[in-house]
C-alpha positions in Angstrom: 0.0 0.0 0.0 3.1 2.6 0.9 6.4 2.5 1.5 6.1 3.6 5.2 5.7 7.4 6.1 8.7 9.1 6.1 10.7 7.6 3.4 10.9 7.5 -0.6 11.6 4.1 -3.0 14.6 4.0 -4.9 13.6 3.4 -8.1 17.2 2.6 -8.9 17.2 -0.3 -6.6 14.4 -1.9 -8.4 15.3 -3.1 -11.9 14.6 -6.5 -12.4 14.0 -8.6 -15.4 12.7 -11.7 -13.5 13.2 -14.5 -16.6 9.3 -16.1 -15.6 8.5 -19.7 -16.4 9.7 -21.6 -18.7 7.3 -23.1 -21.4 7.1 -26.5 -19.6 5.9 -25.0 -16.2 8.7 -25.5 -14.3 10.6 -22.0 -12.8 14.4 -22.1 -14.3 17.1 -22.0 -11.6 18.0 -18.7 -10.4 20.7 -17.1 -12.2 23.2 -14.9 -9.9 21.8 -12.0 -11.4 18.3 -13.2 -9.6 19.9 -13.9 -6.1 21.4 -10.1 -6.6 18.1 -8.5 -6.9 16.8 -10.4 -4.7 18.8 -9.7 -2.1 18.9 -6.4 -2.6 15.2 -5.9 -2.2 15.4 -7.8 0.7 18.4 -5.3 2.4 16.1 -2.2 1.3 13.2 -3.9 2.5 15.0 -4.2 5.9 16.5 -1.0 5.5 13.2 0.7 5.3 11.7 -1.5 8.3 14.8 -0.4 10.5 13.6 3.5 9.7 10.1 2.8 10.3 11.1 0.6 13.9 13.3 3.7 14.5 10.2 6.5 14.0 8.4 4.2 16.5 10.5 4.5 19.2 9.8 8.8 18.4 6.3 8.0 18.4 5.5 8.8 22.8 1.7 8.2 22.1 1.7 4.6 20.4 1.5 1.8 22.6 4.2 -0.3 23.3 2.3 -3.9 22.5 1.1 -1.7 19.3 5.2 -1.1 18.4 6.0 -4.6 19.3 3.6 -6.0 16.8 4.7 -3.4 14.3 8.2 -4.5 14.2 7.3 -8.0 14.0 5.0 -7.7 11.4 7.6 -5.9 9.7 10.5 -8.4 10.3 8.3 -11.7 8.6 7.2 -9.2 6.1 11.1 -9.1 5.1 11.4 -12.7 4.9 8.5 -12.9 2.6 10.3 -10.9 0.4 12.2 -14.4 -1.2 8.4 -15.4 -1.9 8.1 -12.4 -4.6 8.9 -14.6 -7.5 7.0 -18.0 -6.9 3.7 -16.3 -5.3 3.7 -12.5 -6.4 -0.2 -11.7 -6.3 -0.1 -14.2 -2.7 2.1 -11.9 -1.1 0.8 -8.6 -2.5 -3.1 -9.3 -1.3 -0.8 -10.4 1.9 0.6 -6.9 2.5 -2.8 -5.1 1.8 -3.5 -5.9 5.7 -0.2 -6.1 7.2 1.1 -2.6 5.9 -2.1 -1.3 7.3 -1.6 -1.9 11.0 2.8 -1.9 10.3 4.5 0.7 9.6 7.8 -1.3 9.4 6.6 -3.5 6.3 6.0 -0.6 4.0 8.9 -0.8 1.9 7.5 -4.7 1.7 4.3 -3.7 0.2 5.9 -1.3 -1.8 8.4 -4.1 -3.2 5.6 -7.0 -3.7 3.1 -4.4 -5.4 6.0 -4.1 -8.3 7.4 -7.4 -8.1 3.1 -8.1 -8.9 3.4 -5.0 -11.9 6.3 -7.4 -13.4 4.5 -10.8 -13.0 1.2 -10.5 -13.4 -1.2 -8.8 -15.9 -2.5 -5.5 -15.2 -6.0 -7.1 -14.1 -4.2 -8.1 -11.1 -2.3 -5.1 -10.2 -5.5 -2.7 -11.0 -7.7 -4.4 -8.2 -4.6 -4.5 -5.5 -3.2 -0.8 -6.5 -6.6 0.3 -5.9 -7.2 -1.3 -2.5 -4.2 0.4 -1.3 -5.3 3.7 -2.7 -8.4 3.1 -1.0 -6.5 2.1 2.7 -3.6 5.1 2.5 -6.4 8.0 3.3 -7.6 5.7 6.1 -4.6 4.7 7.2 -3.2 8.1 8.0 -6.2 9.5 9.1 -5.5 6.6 11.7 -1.6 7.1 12.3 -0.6 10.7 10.9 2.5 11.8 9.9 4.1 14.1 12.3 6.1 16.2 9.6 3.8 16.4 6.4 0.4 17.7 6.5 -2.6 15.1 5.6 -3.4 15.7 2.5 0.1 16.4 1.2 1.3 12.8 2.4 -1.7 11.4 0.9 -1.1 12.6 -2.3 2.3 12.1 -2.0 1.9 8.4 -1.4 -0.8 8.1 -4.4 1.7 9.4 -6.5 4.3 6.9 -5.4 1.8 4.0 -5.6 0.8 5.1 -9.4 4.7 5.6 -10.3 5.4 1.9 -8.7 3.0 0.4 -11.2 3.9 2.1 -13.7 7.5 1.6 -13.5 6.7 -2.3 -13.2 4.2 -2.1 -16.3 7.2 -0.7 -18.3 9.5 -3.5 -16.9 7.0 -6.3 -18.0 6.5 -4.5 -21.3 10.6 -4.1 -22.0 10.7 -8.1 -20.9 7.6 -8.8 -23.0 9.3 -7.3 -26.1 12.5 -8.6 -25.8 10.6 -12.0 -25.5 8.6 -11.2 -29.2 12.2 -10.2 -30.7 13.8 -13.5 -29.2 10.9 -15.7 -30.7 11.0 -14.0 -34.0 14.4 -14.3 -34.5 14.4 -18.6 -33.4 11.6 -18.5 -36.0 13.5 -16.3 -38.5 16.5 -18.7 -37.9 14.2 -21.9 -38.5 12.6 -20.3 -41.5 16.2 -19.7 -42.9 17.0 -23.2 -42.2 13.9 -24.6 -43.9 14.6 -22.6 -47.1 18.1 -23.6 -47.4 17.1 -27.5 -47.0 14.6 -26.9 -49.5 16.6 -25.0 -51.7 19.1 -27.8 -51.3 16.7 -30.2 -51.9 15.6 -28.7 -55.5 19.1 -28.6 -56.3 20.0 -32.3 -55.9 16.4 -32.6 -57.7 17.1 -30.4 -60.4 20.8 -31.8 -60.7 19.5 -35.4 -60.6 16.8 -34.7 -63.7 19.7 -33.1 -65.6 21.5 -35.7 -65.3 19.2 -38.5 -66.1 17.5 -36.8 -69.2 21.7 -35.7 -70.3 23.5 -39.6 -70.1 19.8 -41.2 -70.3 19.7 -41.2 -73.9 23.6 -41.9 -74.3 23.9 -44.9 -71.9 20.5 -46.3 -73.5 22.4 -46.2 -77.0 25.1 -47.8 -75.1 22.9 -50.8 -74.0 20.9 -51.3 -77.0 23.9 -51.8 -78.9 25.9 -53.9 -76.8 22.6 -55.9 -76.2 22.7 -56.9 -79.9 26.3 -57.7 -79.9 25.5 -60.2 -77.3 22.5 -61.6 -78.9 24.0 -61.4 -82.3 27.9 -62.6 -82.2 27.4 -63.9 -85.9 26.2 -60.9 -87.4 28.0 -59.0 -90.1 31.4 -57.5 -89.9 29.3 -53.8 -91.4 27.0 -54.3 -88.4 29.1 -55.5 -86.1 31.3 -52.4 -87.3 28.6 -49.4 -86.9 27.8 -51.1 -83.5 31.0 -50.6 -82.4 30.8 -46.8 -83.7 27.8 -45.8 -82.0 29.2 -47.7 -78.7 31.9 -45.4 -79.4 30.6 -42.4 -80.3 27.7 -42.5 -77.7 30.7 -43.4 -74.5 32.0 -40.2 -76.0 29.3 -38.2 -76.2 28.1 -39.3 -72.7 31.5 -38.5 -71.2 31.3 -34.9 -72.4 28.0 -34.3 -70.9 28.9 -35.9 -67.7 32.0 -33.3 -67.7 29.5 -30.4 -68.6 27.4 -31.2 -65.9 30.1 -31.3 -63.3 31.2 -28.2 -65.2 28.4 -26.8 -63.8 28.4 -28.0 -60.5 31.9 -26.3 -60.2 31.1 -23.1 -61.5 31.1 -20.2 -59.3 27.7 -17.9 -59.4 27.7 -15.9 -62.5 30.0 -18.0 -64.3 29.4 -19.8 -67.0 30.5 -23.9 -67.9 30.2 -26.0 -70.4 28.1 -26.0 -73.6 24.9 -24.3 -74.3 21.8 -25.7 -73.5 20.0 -27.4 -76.3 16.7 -25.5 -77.5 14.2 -26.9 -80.2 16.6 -26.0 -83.4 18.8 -29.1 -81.7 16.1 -31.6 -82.7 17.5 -32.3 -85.9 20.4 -33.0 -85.0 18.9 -35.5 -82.1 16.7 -37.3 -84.8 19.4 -37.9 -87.1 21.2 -38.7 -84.4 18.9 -41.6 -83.4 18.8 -42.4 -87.1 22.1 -42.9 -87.2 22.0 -45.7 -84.3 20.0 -47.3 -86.3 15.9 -46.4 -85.2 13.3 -45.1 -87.4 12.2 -41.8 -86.9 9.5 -39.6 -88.6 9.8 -35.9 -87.1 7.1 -33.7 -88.3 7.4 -30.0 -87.0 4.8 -27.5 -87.7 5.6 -24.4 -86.3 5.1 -21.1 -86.6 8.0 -18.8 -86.0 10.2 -21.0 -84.7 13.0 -18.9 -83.8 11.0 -17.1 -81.7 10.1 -19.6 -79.1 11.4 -19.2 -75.5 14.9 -21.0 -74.9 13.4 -22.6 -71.3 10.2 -24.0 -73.3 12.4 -25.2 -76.1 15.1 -27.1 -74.0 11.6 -28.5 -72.3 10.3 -29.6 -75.6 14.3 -31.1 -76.8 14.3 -33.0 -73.3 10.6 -34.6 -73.9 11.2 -35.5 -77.2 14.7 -36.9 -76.3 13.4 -38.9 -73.4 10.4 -40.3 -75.8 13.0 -41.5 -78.0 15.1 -43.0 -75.4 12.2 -45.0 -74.0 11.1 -46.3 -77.4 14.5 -47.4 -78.0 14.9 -49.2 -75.2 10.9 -50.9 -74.6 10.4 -50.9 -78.3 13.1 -51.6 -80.7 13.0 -52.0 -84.2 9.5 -49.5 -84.5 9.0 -46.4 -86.5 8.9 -43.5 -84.3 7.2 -40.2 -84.4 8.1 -36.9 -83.5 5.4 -34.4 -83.7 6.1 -30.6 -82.9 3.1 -28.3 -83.3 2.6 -24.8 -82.3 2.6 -21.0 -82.4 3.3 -17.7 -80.8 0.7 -16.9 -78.4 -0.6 -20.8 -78.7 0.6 -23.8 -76.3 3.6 -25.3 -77.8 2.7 -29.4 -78.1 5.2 -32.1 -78.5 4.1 -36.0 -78.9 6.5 -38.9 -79.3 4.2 -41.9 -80.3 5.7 -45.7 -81.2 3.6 -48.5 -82.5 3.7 -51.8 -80.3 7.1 -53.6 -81.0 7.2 -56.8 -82.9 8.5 -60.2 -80.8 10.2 -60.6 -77.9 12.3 -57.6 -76.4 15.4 -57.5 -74.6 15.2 -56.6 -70.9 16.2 -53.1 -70.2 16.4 -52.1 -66.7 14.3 -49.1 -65.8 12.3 -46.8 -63.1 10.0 -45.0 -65.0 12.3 -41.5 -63.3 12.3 -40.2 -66.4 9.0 -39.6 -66.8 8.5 -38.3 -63.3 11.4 -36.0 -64.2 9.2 -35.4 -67.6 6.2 -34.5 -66.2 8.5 -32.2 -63.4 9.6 -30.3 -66.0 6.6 -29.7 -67.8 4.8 -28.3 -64.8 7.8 -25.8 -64.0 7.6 -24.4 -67.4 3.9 -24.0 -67.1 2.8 -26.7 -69.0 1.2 -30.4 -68.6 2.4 -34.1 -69.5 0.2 -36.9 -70.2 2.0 -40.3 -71.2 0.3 -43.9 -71.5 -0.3 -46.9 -73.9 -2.2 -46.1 -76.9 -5.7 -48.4 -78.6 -2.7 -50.5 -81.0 -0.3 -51.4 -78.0 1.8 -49.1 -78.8 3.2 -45.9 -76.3 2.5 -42.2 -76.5 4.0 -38.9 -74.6 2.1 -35.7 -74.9 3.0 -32.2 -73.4 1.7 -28.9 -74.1 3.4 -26.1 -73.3 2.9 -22.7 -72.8 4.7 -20.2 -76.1 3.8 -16.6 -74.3 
């Protein structure tokens, strides 16, 4: 309710930044910081009670018993003091009646009404600050102050009560903020962390779609032909010959793509490795290509303004049509494959790779089906859509449209 009579709080005395609960209930061990402030709210606690015992002893007209009590009441009032942080609204409605009929436990109240500003919300405080603004006109109407008139210690004691709340409203709003900052920078840091693992994550997907749609096509070439060797160690020197180039050529080949891509990989930002990406005017050379390896290929292109179309929709459209091939050559040997390119500026750009259902047995290839998840991956990033399935004659079709803005 007051601070006792005669004296003034040092507000320098009471800065505290209690650290609360923690989020599993459970009070953290006190720091050395906390056994500081607390004892020194407990020394000016006793340091007030000692001023107050010692305006007692200049009070002639209070009764002795009366004094006795006082300084008792004052003395366990100092020893709650250590109680401020586990039961701060306990000991504040506690002090409401002592500091009424004790002088010495005024710097008590004054201490567990802050310490209740700091710990509690302002519900709390509203309801005990008021009761002790209600008790201080009655209590020195009952025990005046010798040295101050009454209305001047009155309103010098509201004031004090007010600036005690407020001072411990501004100390749980400083903590309360610092809090927020901590929690949004934990979640800042998380967010971070989330980003780069996904960011991460796209990479390795990105680089592992590369690289299976790069050496896909030259390692298939690879196994088609060395399958045939195997199952055909009597054919003709010629065959057996232009085998042994494609083998060759297509080791080669997949060698240099492998060192582009690592080329990449190694490349600081900004800098550029390795060839250029391949765009839709690279088809011809990938059908003849796959001619040349011996497939039959039909490529029908009917576009507008070709030269005009993106470069990131036409490396889409070289990478389908390279993975159609590569499938057909290695689930459907020996068919007639077709190409189809269709489009136009301002139209969806749409590529089909269709093969017939092959004749006799075929070898074994080993496969995932990654390449068309990687397929149908890249069509949605550039905007577009890729449908793929067996066609009415047994055969297999891929279809994507993409977007030519």
């Amino acid at each position: 309710m007051y601070s006792g009579p005669r004296w003034f709080f040092p507000s320098a005395l009471i800065h505290e930044l209690d650290p609360g609960t923690s989020p599993s209930g459970r009070r953290p061990r006190r720091t050395a910081r906390d056994w500081l402030v607390d004892f020194s709210c407990f020394l000016l606690a006793v340091l007030v009670g000692l001023l107050g015992a010692d305006a007692l002893r200049d009070n002639t007209d209070l009764p002795h018993a009366v004094a006795v009590l006082d300084q008792v009441l004052g003395a366990l009032s100092c020893a709650a003091v250590w109680l401020r942080r586990r039961r701060p609204l306990g000991l504040a409605v506690a002090m409401l009646p002592v500091s009424f009929v004790s002088e010495t436990s005024g710097g008590v109240a004054v201490i567990a009404l802050f310490t209740l500003a700091v710990h509690r919300p302002f519900r709390y405080v509203a309801w005990v600050a008021g009761a002790q603004l209600v008790l201080t006109p009655l209590y020195f109407w009952w025990r005046p102050d010798p040295d101050l008139p009454y209305t001047a210690v009155v309103i010098l004691f509201v004031v004090l009560t007010g600036a005690t709340v407020g001072w411990g409203m501004f100390v749980r709003s400083k903590r309360q903020l610092m809090l927020s900052l901590r929690d949004r920078a934990r979640r800042a840091e998380t967010e971070a962390r989330l980003r780069a693992e996904q960011a991460q994550r796209l990479a390795r997907e990105a680089i592992a779609r590369e690289m299976h749609d790069v050496l896909a096509h030259r390692l298939t070439l690879l196994s088609v032909h060395a399958g045939a060797l195997e199952f055909r160690p009597d054919a003709p020197r010629d065959e057996i010959a232009r085998a042994a180039g494609v083998i060759r050529e297509s080791a080669h080949e997949a060698l240099q793509d492998l060192r582009e891509i690592i080329g990449v990989l190694r490349a600081g930002e900004g800098e550029e490795a390795g060839r250029p990406q391949p765009t839709l005017a690279a088809l011809d050379t990938l059908v003849a290509e796959s001619r040349q390896a011996g497939m039959k290929v039909t490529l029908e292109q009917r576009v507008a303004d070709a030269g005009s179309v993106p470069a990131s929709v036409g490396r889409t459209a070289y990478r389908i049509a390279q993975e159609g091939l590569t499938n057909a050559r290695k689930h459907a040997p020996g068919t007639e494959v077709t190409v189809s390119v269709t489009g136009g500026p301002g139209e969806d750009l749409t590529v089909t790779v269709r093969n017939p259902a092959p004749e006799g047995d075929v070898p074994p290839v080993p496969g995932a089906g990654q390449g068309l998840i990687g397929l149908t991956e890249r069509a949605i990033l550039a905007g577009g859509t890729l449908e793929h399935g067996p066609t009415p004659d047994g055969g297999f079709e891929v279809r994507a449209c993409l977007p030519w803005r």
